[in-house]
C-alpha positions, 0 to 999 in steps of 0.5 A: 660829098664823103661817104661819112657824110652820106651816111651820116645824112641817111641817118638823119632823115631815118631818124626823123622819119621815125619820129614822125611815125611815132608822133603820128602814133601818138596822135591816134592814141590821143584821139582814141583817148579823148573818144573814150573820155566822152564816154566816160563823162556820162559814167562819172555823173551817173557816179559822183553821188556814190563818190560823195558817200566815199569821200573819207579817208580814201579821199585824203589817201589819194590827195597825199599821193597827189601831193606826193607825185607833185608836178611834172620834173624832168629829172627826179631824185631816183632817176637813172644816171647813166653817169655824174657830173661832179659840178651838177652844171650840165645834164642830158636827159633822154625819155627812151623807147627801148623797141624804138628804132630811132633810140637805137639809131641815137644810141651809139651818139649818146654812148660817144657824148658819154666819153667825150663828156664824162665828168662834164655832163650828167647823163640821165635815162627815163622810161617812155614805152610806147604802146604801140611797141609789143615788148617795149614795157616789157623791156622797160620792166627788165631793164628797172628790174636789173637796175634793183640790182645795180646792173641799170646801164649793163642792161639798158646797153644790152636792150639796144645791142639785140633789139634787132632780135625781139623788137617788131614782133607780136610774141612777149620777150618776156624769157629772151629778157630773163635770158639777158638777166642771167647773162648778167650774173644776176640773183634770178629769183630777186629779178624773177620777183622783181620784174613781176613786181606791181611795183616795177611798172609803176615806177616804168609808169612814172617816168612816162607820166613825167614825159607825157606832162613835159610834152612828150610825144615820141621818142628819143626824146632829149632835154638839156638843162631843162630844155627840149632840144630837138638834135639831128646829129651828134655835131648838133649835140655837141654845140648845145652842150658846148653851149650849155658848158660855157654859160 
């Protein structure tokens, strides 16, 4: 067996190792939830009567934003495009954790499916902090704050190019990420304004209630055309958007 191989076989299994972890997580995180869900039932009777004295315009407020979210997309209109497809026929889409090790594993195959497929392929990159990673929102947040200012893939590269840096640790990243921004040339005091903006986690948040809706639960996780794939390797990739390509 060639060395190539060797190595390609050890990222493999650390990639699936990695997800399994995160699905574990996730699975806690579920069960936590639904503890605190059944809690909670006894607050919402003891409640409902002071709703129905609120149920004016309040009530019609949040039906509109209700309506507004609408069901769960795998690509929205503002989501981020790492590069277009004239043609619109195929696009790639990836629910990313940027402390993820297991992003970053999968994210020079990406970056090479970017150059082999540029003109053929959309490209598109949604949020999915996990909470059990530190600094993952945070990053988020940096990344959607450069993006205000056009600089969404220069940032996003630069999360996983120095994860090794500020990922895995219990201390906020909060100023490593501001450096990177100034790295950038960006306007700090917009970027400043913008990553404490309520505003930007919202739109982090977004992203991952489309995931969660879509059954994601760990991450990288991929969808072609719609549809949850589950590739181990770049060869794999290649043969399902080959495929794509050809229908």
């Amino acid at each position: 067996m060639s060395q190539q191989q060797d190595r390609t076989d050890a990222r493999r299994a650390k990639v699936e190792a990695m997800r399994e972890q995160d699905k574990r997580r996730s699975a806690r995180r579920r069960n936590v939830m639904a503890s605190v869900a059944v809690i909670g039932v006894f607050a919402v009777v003891a409640g409902v009567w002071l709703a129905i004295g609120s149920m004016g315009s309040g009530a019609d407020k949040t039906g509109a934003n209700a309506a507004a979210a609408g069901p769960p997309q795998v690509v929205r209109p503002d989501s981020h495009r790492l590069q277009t497809a004239a043609d619109g026929k195929v696009t790639l889409v990836e629910f990313l954790d940027f402390e993820c090790e297991g992003c970053r594993a999968y994210f020079p195959v990406v970056e090479q499916l970017r150059k082999a497929y540029a003109g053929k392929v959309t490209f598109v990159a949604r949020y999915f902090p996990i909470s059990s990673h530190f600094n993952a929102e945070r990053a988020a947040r940096a990344v959607e704050a450069s993006a205000q200012q056009g600089k969404f893939d220069a940032m996003y590269q630069q999360m996983y190019q120095t994860q090794t840096q500020w990922a895995e640790k219990r201390v906020p990243a909060d100023t490593f990420f501001r450096g990177m921004a100034q790295g950038l040339g960006l306007d700090m005091a917009a970027w400043d304004k913008a990553y404490e903006d309520p505003a930007t986690l919202a739109r982090v948040k977004k992203d991952a209630a489309d995931g969660e809706a879509l059954g994601v639960q760990g991450t990288p996780t991929f969808f072609l055309n719609g549809k949850k794939i589950e590739p181990r390797d770049s060869d794999e990739f290649k043969a399902a958007i080959d495929a794509a390509l050809a229908q």
